[in-house]
N, C-alpha and C positions, 0 to 999 in steps of 0.2 A: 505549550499549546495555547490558541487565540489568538495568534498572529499570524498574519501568510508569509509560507516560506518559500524558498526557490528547493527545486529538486537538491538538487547542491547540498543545501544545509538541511535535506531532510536524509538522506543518504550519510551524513557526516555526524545527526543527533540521534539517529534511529537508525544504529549499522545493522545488516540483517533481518528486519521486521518489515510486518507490514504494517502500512497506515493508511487510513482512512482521510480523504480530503473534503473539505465542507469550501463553497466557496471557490472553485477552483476555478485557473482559466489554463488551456491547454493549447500547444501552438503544436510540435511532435508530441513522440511515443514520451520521449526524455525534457522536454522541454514545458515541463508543468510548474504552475503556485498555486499554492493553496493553505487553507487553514486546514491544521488534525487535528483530527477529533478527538482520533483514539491510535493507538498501536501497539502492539506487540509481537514478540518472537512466536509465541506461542501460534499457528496460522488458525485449529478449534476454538480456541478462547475468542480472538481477534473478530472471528466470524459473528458468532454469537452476540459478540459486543457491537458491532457491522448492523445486526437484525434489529437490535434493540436501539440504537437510535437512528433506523430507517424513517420513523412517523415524527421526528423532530425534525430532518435534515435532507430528506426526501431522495436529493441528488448528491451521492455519496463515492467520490473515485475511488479507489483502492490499487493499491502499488505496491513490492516488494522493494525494499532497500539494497539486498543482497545481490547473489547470484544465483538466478535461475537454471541454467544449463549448467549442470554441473558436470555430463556427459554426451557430450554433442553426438555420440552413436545411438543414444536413443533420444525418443521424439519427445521435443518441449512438452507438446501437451500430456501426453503421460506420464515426467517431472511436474509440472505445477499441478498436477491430481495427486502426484503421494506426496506431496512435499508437506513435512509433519511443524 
């Protein structure tokens, strides 16, 4: 962490998790750099940790590394609400 990375190698350092970008600049949905802050698998910890350095960092992306749809018969946004 402290360096900007390209999605690429943040999907390749942090498989599965998410992370928090400080820094970021965003062209698409996929086509982002940025510095992380923080990440983890855990998505309640991650949050938490997200809240707490809100007043340091102000403007803070957040991305999953993984796979979100893991069942395209039901709806994304009801997957990334239980997703543990």
């Amino acid at each position: 962490m402290g360096q900007k990375m390209t999605w690429k190698a943040m999907v390749k350092t942090y498989p599965d998790e998410w992370v928090a970008l400080a820094n970021y600049e965003q062209g698409d949905t996929l086509d982002i750099t940025g510095t992380v802050i923080t990440h983890n698998s855990d998505k309640k910890t991650f949050h938490e940790t997200v809240r707490k350095l809100m007043p340091r960092y102000h403007d803070i992306a957040v991305r999953y590394t993984g796979q979100l749809i893991t069942n395209p018969d039901i709806p994304l946004l009801w997957q990334i609400t239980h997703t543990d």
